[in-house]
N, C-alpha and C positions, 0 to 999 in steps of 0.2 A: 495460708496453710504453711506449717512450717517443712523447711528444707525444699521449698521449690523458689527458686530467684523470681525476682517481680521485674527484672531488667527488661525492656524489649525494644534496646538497642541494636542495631545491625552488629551483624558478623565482625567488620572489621572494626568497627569501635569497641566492643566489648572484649577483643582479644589486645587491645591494647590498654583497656581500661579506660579509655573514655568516653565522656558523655555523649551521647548521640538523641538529636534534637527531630529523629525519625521522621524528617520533614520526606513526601514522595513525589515524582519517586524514586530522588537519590537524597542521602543525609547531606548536611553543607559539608561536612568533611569528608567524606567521600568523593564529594563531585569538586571539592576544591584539590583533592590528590588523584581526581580521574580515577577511578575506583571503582570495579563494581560494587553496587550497596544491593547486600541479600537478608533478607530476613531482620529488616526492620519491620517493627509490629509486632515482630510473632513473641507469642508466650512460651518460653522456654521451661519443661517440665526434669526434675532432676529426680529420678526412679533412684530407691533406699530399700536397700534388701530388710527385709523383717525378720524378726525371730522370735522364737517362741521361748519364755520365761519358765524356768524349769527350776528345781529346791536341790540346792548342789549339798552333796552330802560328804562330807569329811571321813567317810571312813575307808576311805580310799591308803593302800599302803602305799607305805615306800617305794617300792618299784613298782609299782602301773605308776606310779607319780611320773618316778625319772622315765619312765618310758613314754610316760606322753608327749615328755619335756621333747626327748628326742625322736618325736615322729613328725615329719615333714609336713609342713599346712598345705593342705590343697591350694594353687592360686589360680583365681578364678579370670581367665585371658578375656579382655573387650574382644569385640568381635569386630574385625575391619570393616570398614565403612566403604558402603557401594558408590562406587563410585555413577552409573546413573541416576540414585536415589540424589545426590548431590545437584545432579545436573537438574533431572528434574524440577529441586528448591528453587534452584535460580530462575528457572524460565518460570517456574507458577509466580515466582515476587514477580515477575514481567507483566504478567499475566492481569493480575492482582491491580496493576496502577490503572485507578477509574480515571487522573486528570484527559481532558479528550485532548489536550496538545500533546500529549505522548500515550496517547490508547493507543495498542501493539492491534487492537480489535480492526483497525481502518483498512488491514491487510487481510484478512477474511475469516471470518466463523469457523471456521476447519481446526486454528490455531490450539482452540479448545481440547483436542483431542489429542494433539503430540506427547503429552505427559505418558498419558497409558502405552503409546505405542514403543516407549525409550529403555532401551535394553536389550532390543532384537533386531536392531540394524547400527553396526560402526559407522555408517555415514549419517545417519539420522542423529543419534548421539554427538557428533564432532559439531556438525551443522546447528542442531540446535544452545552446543554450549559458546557456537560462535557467535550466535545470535544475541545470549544473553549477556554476555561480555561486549559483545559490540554496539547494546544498547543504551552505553555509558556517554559514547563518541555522540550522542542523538543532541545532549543537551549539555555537553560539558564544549564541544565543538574542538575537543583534539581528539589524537589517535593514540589510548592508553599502547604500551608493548602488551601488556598482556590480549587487549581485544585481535591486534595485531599478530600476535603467535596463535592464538586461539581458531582467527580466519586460515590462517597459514595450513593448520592441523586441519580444519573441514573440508579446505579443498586438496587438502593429498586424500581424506579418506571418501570424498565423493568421487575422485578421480578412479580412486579401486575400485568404487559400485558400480562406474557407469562401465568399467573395462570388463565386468564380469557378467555374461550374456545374462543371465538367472537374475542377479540381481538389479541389474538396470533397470529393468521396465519394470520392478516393485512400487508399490505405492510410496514405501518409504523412502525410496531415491529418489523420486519424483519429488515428496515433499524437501527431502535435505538438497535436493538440486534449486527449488525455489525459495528456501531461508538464506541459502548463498546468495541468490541475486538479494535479497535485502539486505542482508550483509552489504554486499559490495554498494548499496544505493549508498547507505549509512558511512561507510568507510573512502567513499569515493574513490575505490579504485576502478578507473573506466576504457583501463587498453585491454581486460579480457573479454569483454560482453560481446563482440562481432558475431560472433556464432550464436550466442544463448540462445536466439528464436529458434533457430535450425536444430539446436539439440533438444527443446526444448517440444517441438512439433514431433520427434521420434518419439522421446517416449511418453507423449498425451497419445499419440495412436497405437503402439504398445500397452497403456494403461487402457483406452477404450477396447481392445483386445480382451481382458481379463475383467472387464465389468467393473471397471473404477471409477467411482464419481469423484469428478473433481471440477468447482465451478471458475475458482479465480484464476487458475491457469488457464483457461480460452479464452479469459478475458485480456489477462496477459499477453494471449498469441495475438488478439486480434489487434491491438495496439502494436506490437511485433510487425503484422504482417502489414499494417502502412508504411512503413520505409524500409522492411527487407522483402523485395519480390520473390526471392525462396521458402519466404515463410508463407504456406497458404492449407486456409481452412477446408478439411476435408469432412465426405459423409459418414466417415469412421469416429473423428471427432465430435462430430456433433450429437452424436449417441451420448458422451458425457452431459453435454447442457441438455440434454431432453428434462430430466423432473426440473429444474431449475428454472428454464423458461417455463412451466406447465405451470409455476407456481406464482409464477410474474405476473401481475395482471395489464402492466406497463408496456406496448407494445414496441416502444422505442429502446426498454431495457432489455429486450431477448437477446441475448447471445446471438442468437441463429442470423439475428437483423443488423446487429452490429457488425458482426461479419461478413458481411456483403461489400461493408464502407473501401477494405482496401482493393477488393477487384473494379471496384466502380473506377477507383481511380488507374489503376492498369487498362481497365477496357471499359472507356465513358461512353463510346458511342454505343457499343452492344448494350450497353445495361440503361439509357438513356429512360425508357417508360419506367423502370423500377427504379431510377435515381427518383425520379418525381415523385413517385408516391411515397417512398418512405420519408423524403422529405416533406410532406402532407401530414403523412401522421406525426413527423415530430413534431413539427408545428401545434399537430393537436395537443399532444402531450406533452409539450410545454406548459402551454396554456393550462391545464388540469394541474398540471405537479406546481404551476409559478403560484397558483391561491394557497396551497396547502403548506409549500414554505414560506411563506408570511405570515402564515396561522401559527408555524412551528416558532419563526425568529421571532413574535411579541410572547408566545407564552413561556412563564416561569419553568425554569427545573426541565428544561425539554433543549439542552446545551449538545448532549451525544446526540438523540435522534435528529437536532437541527443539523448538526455536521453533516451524520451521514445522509440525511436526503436533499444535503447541499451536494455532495460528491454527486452523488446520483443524478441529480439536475446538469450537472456541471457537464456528466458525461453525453448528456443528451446534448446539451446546447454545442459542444465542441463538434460532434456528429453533423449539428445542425449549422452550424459557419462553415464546416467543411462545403458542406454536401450545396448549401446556397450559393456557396465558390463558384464551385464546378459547374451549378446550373450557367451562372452566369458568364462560365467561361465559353459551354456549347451554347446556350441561346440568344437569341436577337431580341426577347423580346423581356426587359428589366423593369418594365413598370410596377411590376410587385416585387421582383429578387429583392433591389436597393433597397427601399424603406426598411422591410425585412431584415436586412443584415443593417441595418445602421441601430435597428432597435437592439439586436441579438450582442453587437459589438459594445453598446453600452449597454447593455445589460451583464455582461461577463465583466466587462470593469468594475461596475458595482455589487459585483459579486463576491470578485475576487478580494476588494477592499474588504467586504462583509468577513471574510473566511481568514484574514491575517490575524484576529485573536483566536484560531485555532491551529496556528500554525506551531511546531512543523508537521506533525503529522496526521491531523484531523484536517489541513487542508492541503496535505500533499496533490488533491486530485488538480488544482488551479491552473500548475503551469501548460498543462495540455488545452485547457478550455484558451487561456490567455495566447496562447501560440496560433492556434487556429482565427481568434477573432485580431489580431494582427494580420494575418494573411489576408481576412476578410475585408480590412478595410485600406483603405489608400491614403486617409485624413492623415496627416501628421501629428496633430495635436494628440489625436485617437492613439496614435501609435506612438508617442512619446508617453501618453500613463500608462498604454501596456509593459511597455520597455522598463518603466520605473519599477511597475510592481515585480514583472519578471527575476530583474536584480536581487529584490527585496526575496523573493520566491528563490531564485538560484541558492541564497547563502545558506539556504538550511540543508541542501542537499547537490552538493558541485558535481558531480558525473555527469549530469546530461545539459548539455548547451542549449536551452531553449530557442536562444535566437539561431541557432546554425539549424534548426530542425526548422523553423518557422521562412529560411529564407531558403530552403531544401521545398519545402510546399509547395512555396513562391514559383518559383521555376517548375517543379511541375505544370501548377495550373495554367502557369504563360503557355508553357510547350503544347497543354492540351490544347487553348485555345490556337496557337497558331495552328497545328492541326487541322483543326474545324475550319480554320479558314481554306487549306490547303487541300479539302475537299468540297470547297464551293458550297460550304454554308456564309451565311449572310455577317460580315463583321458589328460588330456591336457601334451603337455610335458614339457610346460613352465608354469612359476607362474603366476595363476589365473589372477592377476592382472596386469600382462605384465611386462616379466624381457624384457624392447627396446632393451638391448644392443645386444641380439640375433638376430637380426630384423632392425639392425641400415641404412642397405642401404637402405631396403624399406619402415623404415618410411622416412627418410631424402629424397627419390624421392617424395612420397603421400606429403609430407612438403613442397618439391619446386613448385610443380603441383598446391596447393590451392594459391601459391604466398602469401602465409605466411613465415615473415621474421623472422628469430631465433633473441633474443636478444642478446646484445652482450657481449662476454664471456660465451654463453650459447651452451650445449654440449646435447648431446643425454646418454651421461654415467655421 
C-alpha cells in the first residue's frame, strides 16, 4: 500500500536507521547496548490527510489573488503523545514475548489486565514503566542507567501511594507495590526487602477489606511468612483465595493449605495431627500430578504448560521435604519418613536439572524446592548436586542467598528437634536428617513402587 512503511524494526534501530534483525525478545543490538527493545514486529501505519479534487478556475482577480497570497495557512499542531499510552507499548511488547525462559506469564495471570488499569494511578504508571525497562537486566545480565533511574522514579512514586491513607490499600498500589518486588528480584537490590512481608500483609488485609481479589500475593505472603514470624495468615486474608482455591481441584495447591506450612513450623507440637495429614495428601498429590508431567515433558508443543505444571509440582514437593523434615524431627518412628525423603530428595534433583532449559524465568520456582530437599537430606553427595545446581540457579537472580535460607531451616528443624527431646519424647536413633544407608532396602522398594528411576551411576550410599 503506498505511503505506509513496511519497516518493523524496533524503536531504537529505526530511529537510528538501522537494521534491526527483530530477534525476541530483545533485537541483538539492543541487548548488545543494554537497551530496551519496544515495538519490534509491529507494523507501523503512516495516516496521509486526503483531498478532495476540485476545477480551479482562473477567473479569479488580481486582488483576491494577492490577498490569498497574504493570508496566513492554518498549521495544523501533532498532538503530544501520552505519555501512559507509551508506557503501556512497552509493557504489552513484555507482555507479547511467548519464549517461556522469559514469559513475564510465570508471575501471574493478573499481569494481563495492568494495561487498561494505566493512567489512574502515578504509582502504577512509574512501577510498571520500571518493570518494562528493568526487563532488559533479565537477559542482557547488566544494570542499563536507564532501568536503574526508571526503579529509582517507582519507588519515590509508590512511596507517595503508600503515605497516602486513600490511596494505599488501592488495588492499584497493591499491584505497583508487587511489580517493585520484581523489579528489585531482576535488579538485585536486596538491603530494602526486610520489611516487604510486613507491608505487604497490611495492605492484602486492607484490599480483602474492599473485596479485592488477588491470588499471587497470598502466595507470596505465605512464602513470606516461613522466615518472617511477623508475617502471618489471617481469616481476613483468606477471603481473597476463597474463588481461587474453589477453583483448584489440587488439594495440596490451596492457598488456605499452604498456609498452615509456616505456623506448623512456629508451633510443631500443637499442630502435630494436621502436620500428618496434610503431609498424607501431598503425598497423594504428588503421586496424581508426577503421571501427568511425564505426559506433559514427552508431548510435542506442550513447552509453557510443561513449565508451569512443573512450578506447580515443584511447590508441592518443597512443602512436602519441608513438612517430612519436621515429621522426622518430632517422631520416633522413620521407617517410612526416610525412604520417602530420599525418593522426594532425588526427585527435586532431577527436576531441577529438567527445568535449567527453562531457565531464568520459566524455572524461577527451583531454588525453593532445591533448598528445602538440601535440608532434607544429610548424604553429602546429595547435597554437593544440590549446591551445584543452586549456583547455577543463584546467577540468574543474586538477591536471595539460597544456601543462608537453606542453613536458617537447618537450625530451625535441629532446635525443634532438641525441643521434643526436652519434653521427654523418645530421641530418634538415627540422624535427624536420615543416615538411608540404614534403611537402604526400604527406601529402594518406596523407590521402585513410585516407578521412579535412579540415575545412573547413582547409589543410595
Amino acid at each position: 500500500m503506498p505511503g505506509v512503511p513496511s519497516g518493523r524494526g524496533c524503536e531504537a534501530c529505526r530511529k537510528q536507521k538501522k537494521k534491526c534483525d527483530q530477534v525476541q525478545p530483545s533485537c541483538s543490538r539492543c541487548m548488545r547496548l543494554s537497551i530496551p527493545c519496544v515495538g519490534s514486529g509491529i507494523r507501523r501505519y503512516k495516516f496521509i490527510s486526503g483531498s478532495i479534487d476540485s476545477t480551479v478556475t482562473t477567473s479569479s482577480t488580481t486582488t483576491n489573488h494577492n490577498s490569498a497570497l497574504r493570508t496566513p495557512r492554518k498549521q495544523i499542531f501533532r498532538m503530544p503523545g501520552n505519555k501512559s499510552i507509551a508506557v503501556a507499548g512497552s509493557f504489552i511488547s513484555v507482555l507479547e514475548v511467548k519464549d517461556i525462559r522469559y514469559d513475564i506469564g510465570v508471575y501471574g495471570a493478573f499481569l494481563t489486565e495492568i494495561p487498561k488499569r494505566l493512567g489512574s494511578s502515578a504509582a502504577l504508571d512509574a512501577s510498571v514503566n520500571a518493570f518494562s525497562t528493568s526487563y532488559t537486566s533479565i537477559y542482557s545480565r547488566t544494570k542499563p542507567v536507564e532501568a536503574l533511574e526508571s526503579y529509582g522514579r517507582g519507588l519515590k512514586a509508590l512511596r507517595v501511594a503508600l503515605n497516602d491513607p486513600k490511596e494505599a490499600t488501592e488495588a492499584n498500589t497493591i499491584c505497583a507495590f508487587y511489580l517493585m518486588m520484581i523489579c528489585q528480584t531482576w535488579m538485585a537490590h536486596g538491603d530494602d526487602n526486610a520489611n516487604h512481608g510486613e507491608i505487604l500483609i497490611y495492605l492484602l488485609n486492607a484490599a480483602a477489606a474492599q473485596n479485592w481479589q488477588g491470588t499471587f500475593e497470598a502466595e507470596l505472603l505465605i512464602m513470606e511468612g516461613i522466615r518472617n514470624p511477623k508475617v502471618k495468615w489471617t481469616p481476613v486474608i483468606g477471603k481473597l483465595t476463597e474463588a481461587r482455591d474453589n477453583a483448584v481441584g489440587i488439594e495440596s495447591l490451596k492457598l488456605q493449605t499452604l498456609a498452615k506450612v509456616p505456623e506448623y513450623l512456629r508451633y510443631p507440637g500443637e499442630y502435630l495431627p494436621e502436620i500428618k495429614s496434610t503431609y498424607i495428601q501431598m503425598k497423594i498429590d504428588l503421586s496424581t500430578m508426577r503421571n501427568s508431567l511425564d505426559k506433559l515433558h514427552q508431548a510435542p508443543h506442550s513447552r509453557t504448560l510443561h513449565s508451569r505444571f512443573q512450578a506447580a509440582y515443584s511447590l508441592i514437593l518443597s512443602f512436602a521435604n519441608l513438612l517430612n523434615s519436621l515429621l522426622r524431627a518430632l517422631s520416633e518412628d522413620l521407617t517410612s519418613l526416610i525412604p520417602e525423603s530420599v525418593c522426594y530428595v532425588e526427585e527435586t534433583i532431577v527436576l531441577a536439572e529438567e527445568a535449567l532449559e527453562y531457565r531464568p524465568l520459566g524455572s524461577s520456582a527451583m531454588p525453593m524446592v532445591l533448598t528445602t530437599a538440601w535440608v532434607a537430606t544429610s548424604d553429602v553427595s546429595r547435597r554437593i548436586r544440590i549446591e551445584k545446581l543452586l549456583i547455577e540457579y543463584q546467577s540468574d537472580f543474586a538477591i536471595m542467598n539460597w544456601m543462608e535460607v537453606a542453613l536458617w531451616l537447618e537450625e530451625r528443624l535441629r532446635g525443634i528437634h532438641l525441643s521434643s527431646q526436652d519434653f521427654g519424647a523418645a530421641a530418634p536413633t538415627m540422624k535427624l536428617f536420615g543416615n538411608a544407608a540404614l534403611v537402604e532396602d526400604e527406601a529402594l522398594k518406596y523407590h521402585s513402587s513410585l516407578g521412579f528411576k535412579p540415575l545412573p551411576g547413582w547409589g543410595w550410599r
